[in-house]
NUPAFI-915833 format. One record per residue (C-alpha): residue number from 1; residue in three letters; x, y, z. Coordinates in steps of 0.5 Angstrom, whole numbers. Example, Ala and Ser with C-alpha at 12.3 -4.5 7.8 and 13.67 -1.06 7.14 Angstrom:
<pts>
> 1/ala/25/-9/16
> 2/ser/27/-2/14
</pts>
This chain:
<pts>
> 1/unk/19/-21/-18
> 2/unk/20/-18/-25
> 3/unk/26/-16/-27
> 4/unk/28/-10/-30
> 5/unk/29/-12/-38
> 6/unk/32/-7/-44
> 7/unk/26/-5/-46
> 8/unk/24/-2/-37
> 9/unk/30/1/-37
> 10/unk/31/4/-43
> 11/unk/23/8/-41
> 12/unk/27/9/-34
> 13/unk/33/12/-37
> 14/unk/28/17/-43
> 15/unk/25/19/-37
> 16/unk/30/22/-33
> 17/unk/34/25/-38
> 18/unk/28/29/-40
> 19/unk/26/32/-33
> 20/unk/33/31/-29
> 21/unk/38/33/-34
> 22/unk/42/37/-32
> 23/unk/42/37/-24
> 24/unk/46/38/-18
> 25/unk/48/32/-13
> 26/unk/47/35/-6
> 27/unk/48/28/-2
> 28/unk/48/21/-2
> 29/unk/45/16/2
> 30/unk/46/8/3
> 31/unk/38/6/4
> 32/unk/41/-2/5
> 33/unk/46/-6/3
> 34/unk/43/-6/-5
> 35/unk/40/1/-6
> 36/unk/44/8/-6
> 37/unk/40/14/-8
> 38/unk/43/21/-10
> 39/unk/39/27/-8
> 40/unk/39/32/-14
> 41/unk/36/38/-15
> 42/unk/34/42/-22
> 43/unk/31/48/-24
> 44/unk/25/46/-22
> 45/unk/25/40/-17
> 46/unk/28/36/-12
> 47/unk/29/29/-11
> 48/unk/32/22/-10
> 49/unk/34/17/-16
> 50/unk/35/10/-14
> 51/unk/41/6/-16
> 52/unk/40/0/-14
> 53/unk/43/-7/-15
> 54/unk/39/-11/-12
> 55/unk/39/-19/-15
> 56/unk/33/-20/-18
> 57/unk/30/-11/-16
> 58/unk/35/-8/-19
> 59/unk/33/-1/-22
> 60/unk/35/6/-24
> 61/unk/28/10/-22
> 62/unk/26/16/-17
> 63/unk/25/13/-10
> 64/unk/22/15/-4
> 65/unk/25/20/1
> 66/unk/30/15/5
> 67/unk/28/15/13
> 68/unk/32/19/18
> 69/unk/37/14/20
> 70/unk/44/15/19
> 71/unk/48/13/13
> 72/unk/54/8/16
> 73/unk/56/4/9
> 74/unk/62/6/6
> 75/unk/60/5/-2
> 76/unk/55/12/0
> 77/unk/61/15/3
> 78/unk/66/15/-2
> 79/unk/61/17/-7
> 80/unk/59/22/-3
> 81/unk/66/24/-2
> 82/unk/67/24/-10
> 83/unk/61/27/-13
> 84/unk/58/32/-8
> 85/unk/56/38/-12
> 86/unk/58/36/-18
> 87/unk/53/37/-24
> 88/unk/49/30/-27
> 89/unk/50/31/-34
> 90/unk/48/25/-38
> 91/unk/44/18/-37
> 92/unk/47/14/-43
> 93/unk/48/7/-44
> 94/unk/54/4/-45
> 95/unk/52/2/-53
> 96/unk/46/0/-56
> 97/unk/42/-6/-53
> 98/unk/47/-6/-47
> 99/unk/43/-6/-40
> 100/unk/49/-1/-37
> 101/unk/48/6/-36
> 102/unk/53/12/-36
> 103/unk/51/17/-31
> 104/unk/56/23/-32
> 105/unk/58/28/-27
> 106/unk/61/34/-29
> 107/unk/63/41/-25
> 108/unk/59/44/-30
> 109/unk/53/42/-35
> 110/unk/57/43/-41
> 111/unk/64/41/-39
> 112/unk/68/34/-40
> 113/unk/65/29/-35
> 114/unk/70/28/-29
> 115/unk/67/21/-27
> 116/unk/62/16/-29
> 117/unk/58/12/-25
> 118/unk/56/5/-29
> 119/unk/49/3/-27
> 120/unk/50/-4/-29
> 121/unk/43/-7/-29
> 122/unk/45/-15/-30
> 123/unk/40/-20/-26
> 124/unk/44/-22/-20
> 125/unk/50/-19/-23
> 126/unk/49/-12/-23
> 127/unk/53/-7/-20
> 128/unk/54/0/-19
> 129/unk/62/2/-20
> 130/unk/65/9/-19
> 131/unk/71/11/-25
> 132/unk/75/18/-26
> 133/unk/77/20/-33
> 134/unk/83/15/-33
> 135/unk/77/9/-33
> 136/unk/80/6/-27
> 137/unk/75/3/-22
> 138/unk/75/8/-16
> 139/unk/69/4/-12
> 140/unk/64/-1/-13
> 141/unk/57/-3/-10
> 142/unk/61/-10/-9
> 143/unk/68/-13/-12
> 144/unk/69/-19/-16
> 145/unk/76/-22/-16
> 146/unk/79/-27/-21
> 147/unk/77/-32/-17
> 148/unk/70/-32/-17
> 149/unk/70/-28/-25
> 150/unk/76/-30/-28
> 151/unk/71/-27/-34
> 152/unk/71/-20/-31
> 153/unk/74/-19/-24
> 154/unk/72/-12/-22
> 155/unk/76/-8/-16
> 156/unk/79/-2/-14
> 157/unk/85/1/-18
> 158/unk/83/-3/-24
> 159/unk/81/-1/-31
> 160/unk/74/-2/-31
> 161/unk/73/-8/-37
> 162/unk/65/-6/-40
> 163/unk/61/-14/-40
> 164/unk/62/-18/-44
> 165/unk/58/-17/-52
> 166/unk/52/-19/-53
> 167/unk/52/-25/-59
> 168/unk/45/-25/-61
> 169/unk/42/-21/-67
> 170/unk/41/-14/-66
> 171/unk/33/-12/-67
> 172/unk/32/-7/-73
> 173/unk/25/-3/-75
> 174/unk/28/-4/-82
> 175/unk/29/-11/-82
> 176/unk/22/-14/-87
> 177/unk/17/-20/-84
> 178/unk/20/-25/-88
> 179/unk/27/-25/-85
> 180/unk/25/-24/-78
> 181/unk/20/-29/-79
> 182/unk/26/-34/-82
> 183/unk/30/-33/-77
> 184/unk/24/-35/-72
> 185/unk/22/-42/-75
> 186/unk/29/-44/-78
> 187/unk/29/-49/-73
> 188/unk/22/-51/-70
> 189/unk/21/-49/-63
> 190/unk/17/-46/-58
> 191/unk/16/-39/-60
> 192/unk/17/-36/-54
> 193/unk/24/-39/-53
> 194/unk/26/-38/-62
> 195/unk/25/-31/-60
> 196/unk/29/-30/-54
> 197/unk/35/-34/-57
> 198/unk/34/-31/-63
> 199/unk/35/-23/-62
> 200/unk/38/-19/-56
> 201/unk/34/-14/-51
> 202/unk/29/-19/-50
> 203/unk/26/-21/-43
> 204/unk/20/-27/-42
> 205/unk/16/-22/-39
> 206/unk/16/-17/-46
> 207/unk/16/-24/-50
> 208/unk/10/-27/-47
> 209/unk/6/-19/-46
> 210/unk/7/-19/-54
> 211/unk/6/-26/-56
> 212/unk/-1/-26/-52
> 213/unk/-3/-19/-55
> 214/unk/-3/-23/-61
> 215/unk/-8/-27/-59
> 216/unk/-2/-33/-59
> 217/unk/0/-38/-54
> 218/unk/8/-36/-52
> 219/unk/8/-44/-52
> 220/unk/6/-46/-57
> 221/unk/11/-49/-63
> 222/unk/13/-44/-69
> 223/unk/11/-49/-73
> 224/unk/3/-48/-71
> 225/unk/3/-41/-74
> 226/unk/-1/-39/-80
> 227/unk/0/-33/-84
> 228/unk/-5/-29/-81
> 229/unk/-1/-31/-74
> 230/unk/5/-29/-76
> 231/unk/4/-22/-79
> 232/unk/0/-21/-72
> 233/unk/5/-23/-69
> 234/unk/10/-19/-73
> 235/unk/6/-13/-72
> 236/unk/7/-12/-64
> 237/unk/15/-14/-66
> 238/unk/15/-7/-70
> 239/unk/10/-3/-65
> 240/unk/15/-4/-60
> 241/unk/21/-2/-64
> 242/unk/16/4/-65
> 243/unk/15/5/-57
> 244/unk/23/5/-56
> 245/unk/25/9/-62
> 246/unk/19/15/-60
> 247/unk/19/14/-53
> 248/unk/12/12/-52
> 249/unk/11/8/-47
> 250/unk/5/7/-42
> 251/unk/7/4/-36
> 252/unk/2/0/-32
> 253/unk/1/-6/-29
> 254/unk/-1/-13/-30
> 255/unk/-3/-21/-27
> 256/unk/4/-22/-27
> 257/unk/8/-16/-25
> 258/unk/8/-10/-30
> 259/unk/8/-8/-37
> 260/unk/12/0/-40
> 261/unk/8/-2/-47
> 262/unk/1/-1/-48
> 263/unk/0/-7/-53
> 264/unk/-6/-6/-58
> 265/unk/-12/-10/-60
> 266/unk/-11/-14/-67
> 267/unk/-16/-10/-70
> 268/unk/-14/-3/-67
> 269/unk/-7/-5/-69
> 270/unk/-9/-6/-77
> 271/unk/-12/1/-77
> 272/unk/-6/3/-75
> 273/unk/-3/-1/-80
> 274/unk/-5/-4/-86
> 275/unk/-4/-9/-89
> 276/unk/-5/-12/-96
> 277/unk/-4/-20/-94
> 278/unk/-3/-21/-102
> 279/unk/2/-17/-103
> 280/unk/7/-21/-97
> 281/unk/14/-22/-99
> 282/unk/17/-29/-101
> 283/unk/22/-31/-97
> 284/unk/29/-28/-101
> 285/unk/26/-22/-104
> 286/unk/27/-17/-99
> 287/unk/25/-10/-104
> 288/unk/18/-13/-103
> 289/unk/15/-13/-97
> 290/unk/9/-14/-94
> 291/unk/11/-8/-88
> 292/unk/15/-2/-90
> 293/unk/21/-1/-86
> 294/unk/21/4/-80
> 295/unk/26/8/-77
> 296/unk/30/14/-79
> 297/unk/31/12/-87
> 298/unk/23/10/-87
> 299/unk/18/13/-92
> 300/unk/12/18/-91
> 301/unk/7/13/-91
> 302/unk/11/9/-85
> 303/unk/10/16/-81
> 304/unk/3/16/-82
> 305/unk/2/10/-79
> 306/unk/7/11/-74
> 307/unk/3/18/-72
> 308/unk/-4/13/-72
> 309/unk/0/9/-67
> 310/unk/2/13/-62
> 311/unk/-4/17/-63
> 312/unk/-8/10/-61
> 313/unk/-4/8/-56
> 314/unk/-4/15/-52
> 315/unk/-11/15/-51
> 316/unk/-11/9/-47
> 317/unk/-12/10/-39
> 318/unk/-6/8/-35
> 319/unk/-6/7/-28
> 320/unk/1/10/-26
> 321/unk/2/18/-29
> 322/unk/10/15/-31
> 323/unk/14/10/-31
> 324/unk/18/12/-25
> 325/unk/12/11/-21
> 326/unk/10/4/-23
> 327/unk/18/3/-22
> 328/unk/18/6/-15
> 329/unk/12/2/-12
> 330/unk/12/-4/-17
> 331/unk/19/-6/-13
> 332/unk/18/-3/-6
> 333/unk/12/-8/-5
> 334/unk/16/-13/-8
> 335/unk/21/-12/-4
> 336/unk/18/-11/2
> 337/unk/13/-17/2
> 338/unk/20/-21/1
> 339/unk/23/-18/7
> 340/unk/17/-19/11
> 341/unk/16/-26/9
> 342/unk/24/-26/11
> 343/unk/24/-22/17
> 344/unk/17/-26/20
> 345/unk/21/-32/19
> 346/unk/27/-30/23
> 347/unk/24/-27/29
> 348/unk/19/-33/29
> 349/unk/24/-38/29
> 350/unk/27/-35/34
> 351/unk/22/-33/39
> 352/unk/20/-40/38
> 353/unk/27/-43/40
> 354/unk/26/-37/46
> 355/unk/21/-40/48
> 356/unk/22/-47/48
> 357/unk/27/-47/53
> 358/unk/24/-42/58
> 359/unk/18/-47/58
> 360/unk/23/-53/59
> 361/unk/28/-48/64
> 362/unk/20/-47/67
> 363/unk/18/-54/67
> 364/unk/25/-56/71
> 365/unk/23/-51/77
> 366/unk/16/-53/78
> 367/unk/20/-61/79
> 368/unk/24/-57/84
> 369/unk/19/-53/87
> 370/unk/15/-60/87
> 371/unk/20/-63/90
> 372/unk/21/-58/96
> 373/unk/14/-58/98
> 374/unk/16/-66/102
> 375/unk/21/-62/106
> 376/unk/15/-62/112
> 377/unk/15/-69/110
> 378/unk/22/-70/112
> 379/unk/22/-65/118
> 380/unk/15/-70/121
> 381/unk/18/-77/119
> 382/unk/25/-75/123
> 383/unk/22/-72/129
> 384/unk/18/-79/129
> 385/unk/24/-84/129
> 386/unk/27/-79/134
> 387/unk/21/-80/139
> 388/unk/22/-88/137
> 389/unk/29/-89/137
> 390/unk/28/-95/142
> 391/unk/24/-99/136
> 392/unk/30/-98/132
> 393/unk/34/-105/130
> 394/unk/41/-106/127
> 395/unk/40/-108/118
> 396/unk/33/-105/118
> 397/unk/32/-102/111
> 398/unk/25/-99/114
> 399/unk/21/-97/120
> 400/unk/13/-97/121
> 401/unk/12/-92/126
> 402/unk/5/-88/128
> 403/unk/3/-81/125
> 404/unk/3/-77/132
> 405/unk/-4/-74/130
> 406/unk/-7/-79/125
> 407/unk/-4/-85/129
> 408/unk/-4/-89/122
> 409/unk/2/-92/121
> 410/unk/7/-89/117
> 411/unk/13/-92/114
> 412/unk/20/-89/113
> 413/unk/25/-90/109
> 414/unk/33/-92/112
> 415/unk/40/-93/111
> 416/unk/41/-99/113
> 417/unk/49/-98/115
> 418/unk/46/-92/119
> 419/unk/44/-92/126
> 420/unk/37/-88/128
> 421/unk/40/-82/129
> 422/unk/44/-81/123
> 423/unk/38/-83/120
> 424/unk/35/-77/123
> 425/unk/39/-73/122
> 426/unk/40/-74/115
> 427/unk/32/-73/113
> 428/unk/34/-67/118
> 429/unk/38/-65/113
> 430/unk/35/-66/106
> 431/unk/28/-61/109
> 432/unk/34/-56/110
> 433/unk/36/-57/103
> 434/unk/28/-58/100
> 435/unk/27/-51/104
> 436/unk/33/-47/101
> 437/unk/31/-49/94
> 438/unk/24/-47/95
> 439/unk/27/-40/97
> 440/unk/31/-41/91
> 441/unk/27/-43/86
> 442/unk/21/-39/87
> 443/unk/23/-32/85
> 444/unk/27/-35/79
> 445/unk/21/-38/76
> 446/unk/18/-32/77
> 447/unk/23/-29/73
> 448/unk/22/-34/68
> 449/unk/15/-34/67
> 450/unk/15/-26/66
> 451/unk/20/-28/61
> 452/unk/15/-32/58
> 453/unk/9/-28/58
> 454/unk/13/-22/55
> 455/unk/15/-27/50
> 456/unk/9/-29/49
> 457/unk/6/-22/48
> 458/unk/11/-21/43
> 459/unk/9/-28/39
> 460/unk/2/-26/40
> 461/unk/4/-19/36
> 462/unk/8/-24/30
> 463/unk/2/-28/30
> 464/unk/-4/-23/27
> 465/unk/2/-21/22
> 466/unk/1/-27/18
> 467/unk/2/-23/10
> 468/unk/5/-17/8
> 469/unk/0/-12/6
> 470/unk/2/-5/7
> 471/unk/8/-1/9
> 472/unk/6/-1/16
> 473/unk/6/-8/16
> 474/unk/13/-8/15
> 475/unk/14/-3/20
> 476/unk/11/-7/26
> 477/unk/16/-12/24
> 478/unk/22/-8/24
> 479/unk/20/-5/31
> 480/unk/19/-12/34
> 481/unk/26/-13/32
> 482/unk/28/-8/34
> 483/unk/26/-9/41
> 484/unk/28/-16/42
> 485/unk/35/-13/39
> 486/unk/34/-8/45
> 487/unk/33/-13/50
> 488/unk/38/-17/49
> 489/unk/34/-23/45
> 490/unk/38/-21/38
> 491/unk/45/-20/36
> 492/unk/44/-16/30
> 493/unk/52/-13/29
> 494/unk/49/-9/23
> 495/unk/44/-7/27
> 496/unk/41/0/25
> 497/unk/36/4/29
> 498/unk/31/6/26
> 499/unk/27/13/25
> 500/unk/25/14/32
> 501/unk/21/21/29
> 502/unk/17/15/25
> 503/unk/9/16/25
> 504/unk/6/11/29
> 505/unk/0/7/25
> 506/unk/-5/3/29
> 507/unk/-10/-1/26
> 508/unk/-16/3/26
> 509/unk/-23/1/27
> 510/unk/-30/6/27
> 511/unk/-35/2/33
> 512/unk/-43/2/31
> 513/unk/-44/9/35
> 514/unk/-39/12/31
> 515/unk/-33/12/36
> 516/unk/-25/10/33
> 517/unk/-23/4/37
> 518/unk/-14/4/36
> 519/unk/-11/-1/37
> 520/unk/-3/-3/38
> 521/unk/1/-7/33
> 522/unk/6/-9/37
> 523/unk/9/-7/45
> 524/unk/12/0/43
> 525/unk/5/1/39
> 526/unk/1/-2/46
> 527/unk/6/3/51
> 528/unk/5/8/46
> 529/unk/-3/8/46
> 530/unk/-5/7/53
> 531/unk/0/11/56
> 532/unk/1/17/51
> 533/unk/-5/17/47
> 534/unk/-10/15/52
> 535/unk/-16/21/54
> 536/unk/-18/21/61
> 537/unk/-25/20/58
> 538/unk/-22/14/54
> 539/unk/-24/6/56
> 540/unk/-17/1/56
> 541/unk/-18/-6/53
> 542/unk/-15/-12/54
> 543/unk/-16/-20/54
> 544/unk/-15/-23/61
> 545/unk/-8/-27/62
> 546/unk/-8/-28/55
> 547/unk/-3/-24/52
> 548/unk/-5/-20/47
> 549/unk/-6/-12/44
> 550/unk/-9/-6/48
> 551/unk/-14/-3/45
> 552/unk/-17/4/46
> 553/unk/-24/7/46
> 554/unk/-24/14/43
> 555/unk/-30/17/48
> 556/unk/-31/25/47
> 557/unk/-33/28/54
> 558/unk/-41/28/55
> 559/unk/-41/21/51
> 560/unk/-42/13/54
> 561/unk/-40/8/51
> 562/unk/-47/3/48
> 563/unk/-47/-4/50
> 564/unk/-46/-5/43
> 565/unk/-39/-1/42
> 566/unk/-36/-5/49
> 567/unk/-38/-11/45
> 568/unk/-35/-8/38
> 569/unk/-29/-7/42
> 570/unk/-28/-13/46
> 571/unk/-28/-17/40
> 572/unk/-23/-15/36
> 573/unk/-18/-14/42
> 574/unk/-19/-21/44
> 575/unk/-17/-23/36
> 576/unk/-11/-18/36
> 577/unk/-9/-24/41
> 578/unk/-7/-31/42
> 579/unk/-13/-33/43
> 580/unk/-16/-30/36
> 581/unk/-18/-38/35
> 582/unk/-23/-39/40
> 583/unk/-30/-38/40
> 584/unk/-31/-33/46
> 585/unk/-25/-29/50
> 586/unk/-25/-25/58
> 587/unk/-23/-19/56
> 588/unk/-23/-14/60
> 589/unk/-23/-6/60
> 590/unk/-21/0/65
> 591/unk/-20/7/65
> 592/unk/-14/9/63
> 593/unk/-11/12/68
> 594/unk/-13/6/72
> 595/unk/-8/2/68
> 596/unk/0/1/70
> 597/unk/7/0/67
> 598/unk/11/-3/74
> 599/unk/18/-1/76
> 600/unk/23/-5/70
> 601/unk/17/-9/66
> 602/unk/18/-10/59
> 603/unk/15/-6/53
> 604/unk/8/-8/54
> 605/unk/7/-11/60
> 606/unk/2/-7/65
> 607/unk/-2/-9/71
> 608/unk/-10/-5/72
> 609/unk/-15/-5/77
> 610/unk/-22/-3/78
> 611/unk/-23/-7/72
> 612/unk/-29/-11/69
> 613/unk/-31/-17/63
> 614/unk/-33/-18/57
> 615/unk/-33/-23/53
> 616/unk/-30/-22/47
> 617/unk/-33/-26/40
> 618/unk/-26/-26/35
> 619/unk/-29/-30/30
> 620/unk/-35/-25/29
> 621/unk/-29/-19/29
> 622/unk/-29/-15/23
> 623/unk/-22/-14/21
</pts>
């Protein structure tokens, strides 16, 4: 994942004091441990901005709505508590190339600010600190003691200390090529790693962006450039000096994350600028230079071609309208691809170690119940050795007596310090006990193997969820877990409920005579569509005894389902399921209303009637 670097935070920040300065903070609300959003209004709009210290998302941009969830988290409160209905009055960093933010709040626009919100956008340092007037810390994201930073130790009552000053060189559009290009190949190295060591505000993906834009290779020594490189090179490093200080930026994304620079072609990039290579500075002589400096003391000429470049660079398409967009959805697919991969992982971990020991819980009673079934054995040898006691001899260890009905012999064993009788009475009591464990067993195991199936089904739901792909993705994974927690399989001491108003997004599928086929992503998707969405004219479809999801045929009244939608529908039913793998799967489907949840079953869990079979083909499923 890309991190937010000076360059991103600096466009984000550009952005919203244009749009969203000043504004009113009605609320605040904590979206998860590492993300707070402040709902504010202006003149014109409404919305949420995402403060988050996340420790590789971190990031100021408009967010999402948050979800219909309580707010349990303390930080939000207290923020809350302070700043509601105060005015948002600047978003300024700390000082130049520091990637700390100041947001201001005041009780009017216009007024001295009475508390300063510090987004500190650091990696995995970053934080979001609380201070008044008196610069005395008041809350914090998280607290650091002396103990794990005897640098910077931040809690509450204590003087808010800014991050320690940055020692590179400072970036200047005045600075001429042959000093910048000096201090790069002083010491030959990789020309990525030079230009990162060398200056501050630099990240490896705004390096190796510029550096390729030159047609260069990040990796390749210092030493290796020519001239013409150089001066290539030196061109993208004064376009984005020119970007930050005119706020031109293009937000779009790329191979390897996302880019707030539209870099230009060598050529568009020399038409913007040119250059007379003849006239290069010596090294020294700073009052000859091949580029005229840039900034606010720069001559006319510069000013034109800062206008041509910001000219050329606009007229390129760009996939986001801003950079808060491309922030937005850059991080939140991000994010939720790692909690997906995350939360999948746990819950299949656990429904695994579930598993396992139910089969093995399973497997122990089928022993027992195995076992139970000699119990008529028993009760048949001691009526023999009952009716036979006059062939019994003192010390024998065994008996061969004639079967009543076969008349073969059968031999039973005996305890040699045991007369007949006792010998009797003791296979009369090992039926009694092999008959009370068989009464005891069968609906434990019964128990256990309905465990077993709803888990299963569970997995069966886990199993089609292989890579995260959208939103609803991560959805089906968050009410899985939620129904294990409500079902006592998880602990989760920081559980929240989700929102129970959510839309429900089953997969959709359009079958060859143009009916939709829904199909359930988990069991509160199952129950939801067969017994809430389901039409008295609808087919209901399931894989037989294999646990899986329930499809649904759409039909209008008057409309029959052609053999090839029955088909279409049976084959992905039986690869929404366990068997997805096979080539050919029973599925069975029935009329809605022919389809019931038992008193007590588990989400997902129905019995039907009146059912009939098709053989579903997954592999020819097109999902």
């Amino acid at each position: 994942m890309q991190p937010v670097d000076f360059t991103t935070l600096t466009a984000a920040c550009s952005e919203l004091r244009a749009e969203w300065l000043p504004a009113r903070l009605e609320q605040v609300y904590q979206r998860d441990r590492f993300t707070v959003a402040l709902a504010l209004r202006t003149m014109n709009q409404r919305g949420w901005i995402d403060l988050s210290w996340h420790p590789v998302g971190a990031r100021i941009c408009v967010g999402d709505s948050p979800p219909r969830i309580p707010d349990t988290f303390t930080f939000s409160q207290q923020l809350r508590h302070q700043l509601s209905g105060l005015a948002l009055v600047s978003i300024a960093p700390i000082s130049p190339w520091e990637r700390v933010i100041d947001l201001q709040f005041a009780k009017r626009p216009g007024e001295t600010a009475l508390w300063h919100l510090y987004a500190e956008v650091i990696g995995k340092y970053s934080n979001v600190i609380l201070t008044a007037q008196d610069n005395l810390v008041v809350t914090c994201a998280h607290q650091v003691s002396a103990k794990q930073s005897s640098v910077r130790p931040i809690q509450t009552g204590q003087p808010y200390e800014l991050p320690p000053s940055l020692t590179d060189a400072a970036p200047s559009s005045i600075e001429p090529q042959n000093r910048w290009q000096e201090r790069i190949s002083l010491v030959p190295g990789q020309l990525h790693r030079n230009l990162l060591k060398n200056y501050r505000g630099l990240s490896k993906a705004l390096i190796w962006s510029m550096i390729r834009s030159a047609n260069l290779d990040p990796e390749q020594s210092t030493y290796s450039l020519n001239r013409d490189d150089w001066e290539e090179l030196f061109h993208r490093w004064q376009y984005w000096l020119l970007a930050l200080e005119n706020s031109k930026f293009h937000p779009s994304l790329t191979p390897e994350g996302y880019t707030v620079i539209d870099w230009p072609t060598p050529d568009r990039t020399r038409e913007a600028e040119p250059l007379d290579r003849h006239s290069q500075a010596e090294p020294g002589n700073e009052s000859v230079g091949a580029v005229p400096p840039c900034g606010p003391s720069a001559s006319s000429s510069i000013q034109t071609s800062v206008k041509c470049v910001t000219e050329s660079a606009a007229e390129l398409p760009s996939s986001f309208v801003s950079v808060q967009e491309l922030l937005n959805s850059y991080y939140t697919a991000e994010l939720n691809e790692q909690l997906f991969a995350q939360l999948r992982h746990q819950l299949s971990q656990k429904l695994n170690n579930l598993l396992a020991k139910l089969n093995l819980k399973a497997n122990t009673f089928k022993e027992r119940l195995q076992q139970s079934s000699d119990a008529d054995t028993h009760k048949s040898q001691a009526d023999l050795l009952m009716a036979n006691l006059h062939q019994w001899q003192p010390g024998m260890k065994s008996i061969d007596l004639s079967d009543f009905e076969t008349n073969q012999p059968v031999t039973i064993p005996l305890n040699p310090e045991k007369n007949a009788v006792q010998n009797a009475q003791a296979l009369y009591k090992r039926h009694q006990k092999l008959k009370r464990a068989r009464i005891a067993v069968e609906p434990l195991l019964a128990a256990v193997q309905e465990e077993i199936n709803y888990l299963e089904q569970v997995e069966a739901a886990l199993l089609v969820l292989e890579t995260y792909r959208s939103p609803q993705d991560l959805q089906t994974l968050a009410e899985i877990r939620e129904e294990l927690i409500q079902q006592k399989y998880l602990d989760a001491p920081d559980y929240r409920s989700g929102d129970k108003n959510a839309a429900i997004e089953f997969h959709r599928y359009q079958t060859p005579s143009g009916f939709e086929l829904l199909i359930g992503r988990n069991n509160r998707q199952n129950d939801q569509l067969t017994f809430r969405t389901a039409g008295d004219y609808d087919l209901w479809f399931h894989t037989l005894e294999i646990p899986g999801s329930h499809a649904l045929l759409r039909l209008k009244p008057g409309t029959v389902a052609e053999e090839a939608d029955l088909q279409f529908a049976a084959d992905m039913a039986a690869y929404y399921s366990r068997a997805r793998q096979s080539e050919q799967v029973p599925v069975v489907y029935t009329e809605p209303k022919y389809v019931y949840k038992p008193k007590g079953a588990k989400p997902g869990m129905v019995v039907y009637k009146h059912e009939r079979i098709v053989w579903g083909r997954p592999q020819q499923a097109s999902a």
